[in-house]
Every structure is written in C-alpha cells, then in structure tokens.
DRENMISE-370070 format. One record per residue (C-alpha): residue number from 1; x, y, z; residue in one letter. Coordinates in Angstrom, 3 decimals. Example, Ala and Ser with C-alpha at 12.3 -4.5 7.8 and 13.67 -1.06 7.14 Angstrom:
<atoms>
(1,(12.300,-4.500,7.800),A)
(2,(13.670,-1.060,7.140),S)
</atoms>
This chain:
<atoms>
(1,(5.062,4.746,-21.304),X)
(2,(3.816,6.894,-18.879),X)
(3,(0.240,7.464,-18.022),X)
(4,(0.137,11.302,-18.051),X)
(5,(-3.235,13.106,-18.355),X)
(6,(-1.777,14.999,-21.529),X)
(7,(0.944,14.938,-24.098),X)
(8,(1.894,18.335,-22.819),X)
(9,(2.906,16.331,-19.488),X)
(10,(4.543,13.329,-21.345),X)
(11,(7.000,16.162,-23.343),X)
(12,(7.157,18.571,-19.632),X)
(13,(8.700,14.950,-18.027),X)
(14,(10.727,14.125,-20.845),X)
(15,(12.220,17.499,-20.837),X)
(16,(13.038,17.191,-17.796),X)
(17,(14.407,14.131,-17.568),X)
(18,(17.337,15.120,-20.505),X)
(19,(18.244,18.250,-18.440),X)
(20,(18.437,15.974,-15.042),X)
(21,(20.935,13.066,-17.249),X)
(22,(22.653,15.793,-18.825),X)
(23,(23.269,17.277,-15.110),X)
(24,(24.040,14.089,-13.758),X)
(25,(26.791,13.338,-16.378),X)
(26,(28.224,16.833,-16.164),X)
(27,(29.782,16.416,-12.441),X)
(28,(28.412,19.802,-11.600),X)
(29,(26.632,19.688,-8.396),X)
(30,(24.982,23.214,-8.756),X)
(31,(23.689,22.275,-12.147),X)
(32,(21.616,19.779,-11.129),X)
(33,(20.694,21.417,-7.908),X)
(34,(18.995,24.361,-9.728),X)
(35,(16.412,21.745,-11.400),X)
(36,(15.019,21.129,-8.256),X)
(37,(12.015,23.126,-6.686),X)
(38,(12.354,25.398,-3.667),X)
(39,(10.167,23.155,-1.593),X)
(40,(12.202,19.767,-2.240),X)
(41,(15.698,21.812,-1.355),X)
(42,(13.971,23.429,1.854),X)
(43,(12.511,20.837,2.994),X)
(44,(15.131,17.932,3.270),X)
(45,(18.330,18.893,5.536),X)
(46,(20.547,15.927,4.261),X)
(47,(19.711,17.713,0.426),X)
(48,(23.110,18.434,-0.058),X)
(49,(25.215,15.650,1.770),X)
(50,(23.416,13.149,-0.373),X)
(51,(24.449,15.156,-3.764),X)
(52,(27.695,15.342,-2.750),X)
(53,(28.166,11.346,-1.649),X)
(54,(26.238,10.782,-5.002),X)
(55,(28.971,13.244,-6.920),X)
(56,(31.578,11.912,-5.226),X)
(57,(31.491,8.362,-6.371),X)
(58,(29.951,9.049,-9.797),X)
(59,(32.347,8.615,-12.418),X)
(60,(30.973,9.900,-15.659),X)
(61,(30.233,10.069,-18.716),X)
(62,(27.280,7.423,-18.840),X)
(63,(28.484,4.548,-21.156),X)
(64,(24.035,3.840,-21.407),X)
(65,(21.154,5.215,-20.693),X)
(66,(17.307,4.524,-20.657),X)
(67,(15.881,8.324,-21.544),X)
(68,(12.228,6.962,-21.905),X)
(69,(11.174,6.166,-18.372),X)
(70,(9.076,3.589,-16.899),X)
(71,(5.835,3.390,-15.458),X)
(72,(5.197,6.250,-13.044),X)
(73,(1.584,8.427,-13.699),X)
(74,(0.201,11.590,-12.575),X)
(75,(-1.790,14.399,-11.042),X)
(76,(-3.427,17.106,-12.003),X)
(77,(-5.798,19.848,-8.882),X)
(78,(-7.639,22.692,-11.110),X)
(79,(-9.604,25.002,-9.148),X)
(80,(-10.780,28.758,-10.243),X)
(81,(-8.411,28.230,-13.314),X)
(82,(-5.883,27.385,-11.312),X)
(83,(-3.461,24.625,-11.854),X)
(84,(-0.965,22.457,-9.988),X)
(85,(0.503,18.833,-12.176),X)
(86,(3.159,16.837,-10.858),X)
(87,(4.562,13.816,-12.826),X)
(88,(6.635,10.688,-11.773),X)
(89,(8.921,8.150,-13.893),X)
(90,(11.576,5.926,-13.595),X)
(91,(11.830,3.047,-10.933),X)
(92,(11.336,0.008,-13.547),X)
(93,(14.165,-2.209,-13.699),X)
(94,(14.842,-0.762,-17.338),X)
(95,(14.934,2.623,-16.286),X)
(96,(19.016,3.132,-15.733),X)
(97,(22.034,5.002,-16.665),X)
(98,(25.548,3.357,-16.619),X)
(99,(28.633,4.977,-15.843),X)
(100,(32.097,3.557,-15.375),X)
(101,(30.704,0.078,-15.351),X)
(102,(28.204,0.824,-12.233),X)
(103,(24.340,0.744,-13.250),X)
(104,(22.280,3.365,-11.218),X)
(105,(18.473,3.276,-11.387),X)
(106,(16.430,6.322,-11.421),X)
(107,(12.953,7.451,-9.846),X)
(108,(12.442,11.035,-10.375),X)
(109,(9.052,13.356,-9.487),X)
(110,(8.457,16.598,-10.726),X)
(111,(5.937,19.032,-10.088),X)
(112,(5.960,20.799,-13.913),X)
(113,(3.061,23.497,-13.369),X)
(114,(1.788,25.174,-9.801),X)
(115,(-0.440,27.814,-9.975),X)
(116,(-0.786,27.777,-6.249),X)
(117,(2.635,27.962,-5.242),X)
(118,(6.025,28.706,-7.833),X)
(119,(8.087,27.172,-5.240),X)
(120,(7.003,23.736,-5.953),X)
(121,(7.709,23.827,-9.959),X)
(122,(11.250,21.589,-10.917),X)
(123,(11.802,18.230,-9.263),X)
(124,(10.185,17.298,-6.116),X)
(125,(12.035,14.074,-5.351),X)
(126,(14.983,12.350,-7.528),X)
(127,(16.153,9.075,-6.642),X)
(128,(19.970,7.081,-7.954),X)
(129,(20.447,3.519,-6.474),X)
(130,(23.287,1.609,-7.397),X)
(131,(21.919,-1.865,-8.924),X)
(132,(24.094,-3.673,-5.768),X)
(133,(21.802,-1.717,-3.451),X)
(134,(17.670,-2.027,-5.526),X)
(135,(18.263,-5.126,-5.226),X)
(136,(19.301,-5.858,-1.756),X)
(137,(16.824,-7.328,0.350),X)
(138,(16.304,-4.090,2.039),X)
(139,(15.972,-1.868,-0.188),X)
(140,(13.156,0.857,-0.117),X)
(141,(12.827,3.794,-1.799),X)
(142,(11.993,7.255,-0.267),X)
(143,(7.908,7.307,-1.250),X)
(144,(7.309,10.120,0.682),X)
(145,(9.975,12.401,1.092),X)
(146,(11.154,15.478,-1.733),X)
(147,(14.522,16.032,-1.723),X)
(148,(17.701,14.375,-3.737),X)
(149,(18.450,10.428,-2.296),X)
(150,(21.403,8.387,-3.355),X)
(151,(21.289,4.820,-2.195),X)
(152,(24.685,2.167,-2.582),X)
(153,(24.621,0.220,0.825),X)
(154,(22.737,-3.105,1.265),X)
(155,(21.901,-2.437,4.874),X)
(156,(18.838,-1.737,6.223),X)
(157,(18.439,2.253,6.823),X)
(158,(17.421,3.420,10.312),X)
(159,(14.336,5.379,8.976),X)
(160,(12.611,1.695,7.332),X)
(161,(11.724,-1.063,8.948),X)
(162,(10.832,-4.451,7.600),X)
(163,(7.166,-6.014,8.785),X)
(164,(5.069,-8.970,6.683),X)
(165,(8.011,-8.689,3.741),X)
(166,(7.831,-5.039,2.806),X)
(167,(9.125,-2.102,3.868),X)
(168,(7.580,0.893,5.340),X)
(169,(8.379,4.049,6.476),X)
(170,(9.483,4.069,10.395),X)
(171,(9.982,6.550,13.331),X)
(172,(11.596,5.506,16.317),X)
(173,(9.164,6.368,19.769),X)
(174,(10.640,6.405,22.763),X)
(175,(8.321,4.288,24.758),X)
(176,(7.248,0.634,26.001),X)
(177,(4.523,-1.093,24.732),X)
(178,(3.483,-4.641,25.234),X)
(179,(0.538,-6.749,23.343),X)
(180,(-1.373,-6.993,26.455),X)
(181,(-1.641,-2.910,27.275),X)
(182,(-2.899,-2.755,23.426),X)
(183,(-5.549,-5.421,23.824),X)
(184,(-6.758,-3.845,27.033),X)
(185,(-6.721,-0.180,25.552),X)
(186,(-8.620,-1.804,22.065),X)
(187,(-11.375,-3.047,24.818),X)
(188,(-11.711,0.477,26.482),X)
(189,(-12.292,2.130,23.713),X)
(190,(-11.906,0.643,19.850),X)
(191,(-12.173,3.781,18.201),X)
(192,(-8.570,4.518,16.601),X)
(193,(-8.785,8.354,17.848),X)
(194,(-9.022,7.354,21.335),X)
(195,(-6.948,4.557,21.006),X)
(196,(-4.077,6.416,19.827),X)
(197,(-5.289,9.302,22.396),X)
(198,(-4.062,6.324,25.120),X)
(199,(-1.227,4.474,23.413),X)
(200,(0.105,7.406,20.982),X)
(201,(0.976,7.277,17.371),X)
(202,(2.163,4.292,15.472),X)
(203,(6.072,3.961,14.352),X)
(204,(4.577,3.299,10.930),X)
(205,(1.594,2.956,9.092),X)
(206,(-0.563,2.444,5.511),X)
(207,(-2.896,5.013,5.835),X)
(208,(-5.446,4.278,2.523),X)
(209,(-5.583,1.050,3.930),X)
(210,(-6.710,1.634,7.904),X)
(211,(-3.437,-0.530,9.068),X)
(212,(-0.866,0.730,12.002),X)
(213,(2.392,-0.696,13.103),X)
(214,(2.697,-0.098,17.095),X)
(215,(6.632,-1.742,17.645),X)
(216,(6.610,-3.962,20.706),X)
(217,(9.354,-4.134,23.366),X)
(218,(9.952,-7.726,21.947),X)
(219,(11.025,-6.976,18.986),X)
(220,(7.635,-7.383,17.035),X)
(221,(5.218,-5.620,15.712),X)
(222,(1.575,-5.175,16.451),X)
(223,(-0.839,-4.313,13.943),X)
(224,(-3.742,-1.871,14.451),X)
(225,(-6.225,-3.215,11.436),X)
(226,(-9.355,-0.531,10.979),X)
(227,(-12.623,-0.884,9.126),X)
(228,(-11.850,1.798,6.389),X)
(229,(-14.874,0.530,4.241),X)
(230,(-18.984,1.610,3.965),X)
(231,(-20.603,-1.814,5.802),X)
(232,(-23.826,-2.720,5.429),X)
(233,(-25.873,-3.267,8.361),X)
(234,(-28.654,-5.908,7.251),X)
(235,(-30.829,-5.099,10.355),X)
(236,(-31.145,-1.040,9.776),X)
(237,(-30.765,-2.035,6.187),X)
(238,(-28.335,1.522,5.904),X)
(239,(-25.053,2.091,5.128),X)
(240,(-22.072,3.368,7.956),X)
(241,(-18.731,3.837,8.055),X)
(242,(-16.536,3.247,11.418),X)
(243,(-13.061,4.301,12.266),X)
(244,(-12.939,1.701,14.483),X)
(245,(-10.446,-1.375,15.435),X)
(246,(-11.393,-4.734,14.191),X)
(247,(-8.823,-6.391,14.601),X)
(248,(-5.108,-6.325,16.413),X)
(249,(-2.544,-8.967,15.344),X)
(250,(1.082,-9.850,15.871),X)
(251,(4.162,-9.555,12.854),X)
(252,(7.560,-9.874,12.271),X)
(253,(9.795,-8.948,9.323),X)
(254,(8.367,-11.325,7.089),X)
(255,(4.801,-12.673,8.367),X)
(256,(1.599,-11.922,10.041),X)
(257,(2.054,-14.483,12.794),X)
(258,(-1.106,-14.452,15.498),X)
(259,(-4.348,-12.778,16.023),X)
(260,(-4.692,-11.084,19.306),X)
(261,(-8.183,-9.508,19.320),X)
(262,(-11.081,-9.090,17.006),X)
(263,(-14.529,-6.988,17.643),X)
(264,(-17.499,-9.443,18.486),X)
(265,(-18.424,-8.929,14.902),X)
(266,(-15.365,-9.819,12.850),X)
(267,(-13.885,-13.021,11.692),X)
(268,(-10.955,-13.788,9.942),X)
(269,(-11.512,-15.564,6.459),X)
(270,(-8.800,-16.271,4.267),X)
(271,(-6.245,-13.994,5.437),X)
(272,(-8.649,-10.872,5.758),X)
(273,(-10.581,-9.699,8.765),X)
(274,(-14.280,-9.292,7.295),X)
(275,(-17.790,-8.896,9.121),X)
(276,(-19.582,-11.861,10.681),X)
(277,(-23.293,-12.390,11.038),X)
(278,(-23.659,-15.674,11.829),X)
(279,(-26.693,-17.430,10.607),X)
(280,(-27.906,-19.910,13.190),X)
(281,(-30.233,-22.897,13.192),X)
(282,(-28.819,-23.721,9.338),X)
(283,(-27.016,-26.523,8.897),X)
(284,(-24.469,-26.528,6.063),X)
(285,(-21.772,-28.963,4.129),X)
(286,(-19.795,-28.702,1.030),X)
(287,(-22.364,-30.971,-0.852),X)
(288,(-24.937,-29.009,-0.936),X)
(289,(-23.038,-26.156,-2.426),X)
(290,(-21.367,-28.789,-5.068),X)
(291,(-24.857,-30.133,-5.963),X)
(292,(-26.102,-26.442,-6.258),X)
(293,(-23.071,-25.039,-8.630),X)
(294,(-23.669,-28.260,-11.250),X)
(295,(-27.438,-27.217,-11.662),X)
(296,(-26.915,-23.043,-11.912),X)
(297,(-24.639,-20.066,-11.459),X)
(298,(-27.117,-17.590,-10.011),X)
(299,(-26.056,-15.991,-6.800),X)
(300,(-29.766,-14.594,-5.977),X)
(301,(-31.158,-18.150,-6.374),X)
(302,(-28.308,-19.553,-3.839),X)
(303,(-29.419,-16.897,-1.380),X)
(304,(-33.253,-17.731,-1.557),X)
(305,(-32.648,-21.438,-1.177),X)
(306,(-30.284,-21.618,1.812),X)
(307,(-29.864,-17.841,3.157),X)
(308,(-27.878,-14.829,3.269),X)
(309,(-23.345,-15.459,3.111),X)
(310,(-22.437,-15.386,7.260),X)
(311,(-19.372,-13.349,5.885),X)
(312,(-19.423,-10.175,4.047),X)
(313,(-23.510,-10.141,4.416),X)
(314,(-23.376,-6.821,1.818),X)
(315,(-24.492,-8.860,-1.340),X)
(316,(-22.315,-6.353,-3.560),X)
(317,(-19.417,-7.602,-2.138),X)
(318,(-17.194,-9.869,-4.692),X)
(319,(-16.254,-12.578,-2.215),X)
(320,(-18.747,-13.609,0.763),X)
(321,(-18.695,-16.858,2.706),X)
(322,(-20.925,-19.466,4.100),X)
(323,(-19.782,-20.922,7.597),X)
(324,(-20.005,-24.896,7.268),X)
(325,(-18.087,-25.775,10.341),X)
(326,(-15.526,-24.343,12.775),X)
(327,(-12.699,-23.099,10.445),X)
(328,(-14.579,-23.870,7.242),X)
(329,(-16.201,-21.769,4.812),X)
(330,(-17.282,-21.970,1.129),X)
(331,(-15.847,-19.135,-0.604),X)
(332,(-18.326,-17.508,-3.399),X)
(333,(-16.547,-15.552,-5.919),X)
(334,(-19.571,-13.058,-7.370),X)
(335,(-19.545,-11.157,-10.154),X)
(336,(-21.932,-9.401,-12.798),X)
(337,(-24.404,-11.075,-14.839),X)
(338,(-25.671,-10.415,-17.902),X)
(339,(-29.081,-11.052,-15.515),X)
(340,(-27.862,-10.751,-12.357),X)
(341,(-24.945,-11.576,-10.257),X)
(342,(-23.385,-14.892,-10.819),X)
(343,(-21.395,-17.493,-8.871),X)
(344,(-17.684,-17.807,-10.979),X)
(345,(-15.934,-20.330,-8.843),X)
(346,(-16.469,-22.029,-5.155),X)
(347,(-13.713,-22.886,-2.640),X)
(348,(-13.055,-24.272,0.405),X)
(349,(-11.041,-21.913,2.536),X)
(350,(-9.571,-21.404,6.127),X)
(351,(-8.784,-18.337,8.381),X)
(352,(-5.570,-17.993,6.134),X)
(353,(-6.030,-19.421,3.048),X)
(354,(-8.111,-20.999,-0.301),X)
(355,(-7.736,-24.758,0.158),X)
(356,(-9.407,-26.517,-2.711),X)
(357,(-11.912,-25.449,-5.634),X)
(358,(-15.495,-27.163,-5.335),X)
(359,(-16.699,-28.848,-9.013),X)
</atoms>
C-alpha cells in the first residue's frame, strides 16, 4: 500500500479514488470534472479535449477494478499551523479498471488539504492509458503536468523525446546547435549559468540529478553532466560545491555513445564521471590488491600501505578507485565497520563497466 505520512491520508486517497471510479463509470463528464482542483483545470488548456476523447471511447460499466492502488507516496509543508498534503497512487501494473473488454491503467494525484491555497484541494493530475498504449515502447506518463491525460496511441507524443532508453519531458527550440559550439562554449566558461547564458536552455533535462539534454542538428543529443555533489578537496582539506560542467557527452534514443569533453579533473570510471587526483610516482597491479584482500578487509589499513583511491579521493565515498594502468582501475566497494570502514568486494573495471571480481 501506499506510503502516506498518516492513516488520515491513506482513507483522504481512498476516498477519493471511489468518487473518481464511480465518475469514470458514470459517463458524466461534469461529474468527474468537479473532483478536480481549480489549479489542475486552469492550468492545462487541452483539460477538456482529453475528457472528452477519454468519454468518448469509454464504454462502461467496468467489468473489474483494482480500488486499492499501488505504490505512489506523499507530501506533507506545515508552516505557522498551516498545512498543504498531496497524495499519489496508481501506476503499478495492477492498478486498472476494465470496461468493455479494454484494460485502462490509472495514476491519479491529489492534493487532499491546502491551507495555503483552496484552489489546489481535489485532484491535481489523473492519468487513463489503455494497456495497448503503457506498454508501447513509447510510452511516458505526464510527471509533471496537472490536468486530466488519456493516452491509447503507441506513437511517440511530440512533447517526449526518447534519449539513453527513457523518456523525458521535451520542448522544441528553434535553433542550431552543433557538438563543437558546445565544447567551445564549456571551455569559455564551465559554469552552467553562463553556459546556458551563451547556448540557452536545454530541450530537456533531470534537474535533481545536474544532467541537460541540448538536441543537436544531427539528430542527437548532447548531454550537459554537472557536479551536483559536496567534493572534497584533499589539499584545502574543506568541503565545496560547484555548479559547474564536468563533463559533455553524445546520446541517442537508446545509449550514451561518446565523451566529448571532461574538466582537467574528471575521469570517467565505470559509466560515471567522478573526480581524479592522480597519484603519481606509485606503481600499481591487480596483485597487490588480491594479496591485500586475502590477509584483511580494512579500508584505513589499504590507504596507509599504498595511498589515498586516485578516484573519488573523499574517503566517505562508497566506491573509490585505484588507477593501475590506462583504462584500468580496481574498484573498492566501502562500507561501515563495526571498527571502521571495510573493503566488501574488489573489481576490475573500465570507463564503462565492472569487468571481473578480484578473490
């Protein structure tokens, strides 16, 4: 069941989940309409030509339904008393209604208390795919848009596009870019402000992760990749954060397909662009590291006998890397110790990938 921070929000949902099946099954456009918050209705133009393409196909009443949703979770703001909870369900592939032999899934959002603003209370966002269309290769639903969607075509819609095999929100810029005029803005200036100051915004992007699709006049994509994390600077032994550029790379629909520029200080170990520090006049091979792991597990003792990791330096980090030739790194997987952090496996591993475990 769902997650929700009370069982006042699991019964608010559930509540409203009956009223939205029982409006769904009744035909009655208006009916299910006046579930739906203020904001959501405002807020999407296509609101109503969606409900009625959805009403005009839907054949009720529903042979079966799931009425417990899915997965889904919550969110709760509280400030001077105040309160604003929204709650989401539905989605799973057991989350359905049928209806004249067609099975429709169901994502649906509601905001059930705001505080701040009454216009937001009823459903923010509610979702019916026909089970031809979820699972289409295409398919996407609407993450972050309110409004009422109904989805029955397995064609790729105009506002998603398709990069590294997911979808993602898109928006169409009327402009021509090329991989070269974003390596040689990157080198001007690698902060993302001023590098979107130059180039302009991205056609999509995954904000909570620092990565930025900029679409290409040849038909693929190149990816902005920031440093979104605290680093650890061994030298000024402090802690910064950057909004910088580490890395720019080429994509299609379905893979991450070249590198095209990394700062001086990042490499790319197994598929991820991390921070290099080099350690030089060391000389390393997989033995060593094989001969260490068979005598002890303790990650402090493998730093005092041959160094600091020349990848992901920050000794809290869960996976750093020692450089034993070009392309080659030992992977240490760290975690906590009853006494300490410990070493819980060792690989060998490439720019991409984990090759083999060391014994």
């Amino acid at each position: 069941m769902i997650n929700y921070i009370s069982d006042r929000d699991g019964k608010d949902y559930q509540a409203m989940w009956e009223k939205m099946l029982k409006a769904v099954d009744s035909g009655d456009g208006n009916e299910l309409v006046s579930l739906f918050s203020k904001t959501a209705i405002k807020d999407n133009p296509d609101f109503r030509t969606q409900l009625d393409a959805f009403f005009q196909v839907y054949k009720g009443p529903m042979e079966i339904s799931d009425t417990k949703p899915q997965s889904g979770g919550s969110s709760e703001k509280i400030e001077y008393g105040k309160r604003e909870t929204e709650l989401s369900g539905g989605s799973g592939e057991n989350t359905f209604l049928i209806a004249d032999g067609i099975r429709y899934h169901i994502y649906m959002k509601i905001c059930s208390h705001d505080d701040f603003d009454k216009d937001n209370e009823g459903i923010l966002r509610l979702e019916i795919v026909t089970d031809e269309a979820r699972n289409s290769k295409y398919f996407a639903w609407h993450y972050s848009q309110l409004g009422f969607y109904y989805q029955d075509s397995t064609e790729k819609r105009d506002d998603i596009m398709w990069i590294e095999g997911r979808s993602w929100d898109y928006k169409h810029i009327d402009r021509t870019l090329t991989a070269d005029k974003l390596v040689e803005a990157v080198e001007m200036n690698d902060d993302f402000d001023a590098f979107t100051a130059r180039i302009g915004e991205p056609n999509c992007s995954w904000e909570i992760y620092g990565t930025y699709y900029y679409e290409l006049e040849n038909g693929l994509f190149a990816v902005c990749q920031l440093s979104m994390d605290t680093r650890y600077d061994p030298d000024q032994k402090s802690y910064f954060k950057r909004n910088s550029i580490i890395a720019i790379y080429l994509a299609d629909e379905e893979d991450n397909l070249q590198t095209i520029w990394m700062a001086d200080d990042i490499i790319k170990v197994c598929g991820t662009y991390s921070y290099y520090t080099p350690v030089t006049n060391r000389e390393l091979t997989e033995k060593m590291f094989v001969d260490f792991i068979g005598q002890s597990d303790d990650f402090s003792l493998l730093v005092k006998e041959i160094g600091p990791p020349d990848v992901n330096r920050d000794l809290s980090a869960k996976d750093c890397f020692y450089q034993i030739s070009e392309n080659r790194f030992v992977s240490c997987d760290v975690r906590d110790g009853k006494d300490g952090k410990v070493i819980a496996d060792m690989y060998v591993v490439d720019s991409e990938s984990r090759l083999y475990k060391l014994h």
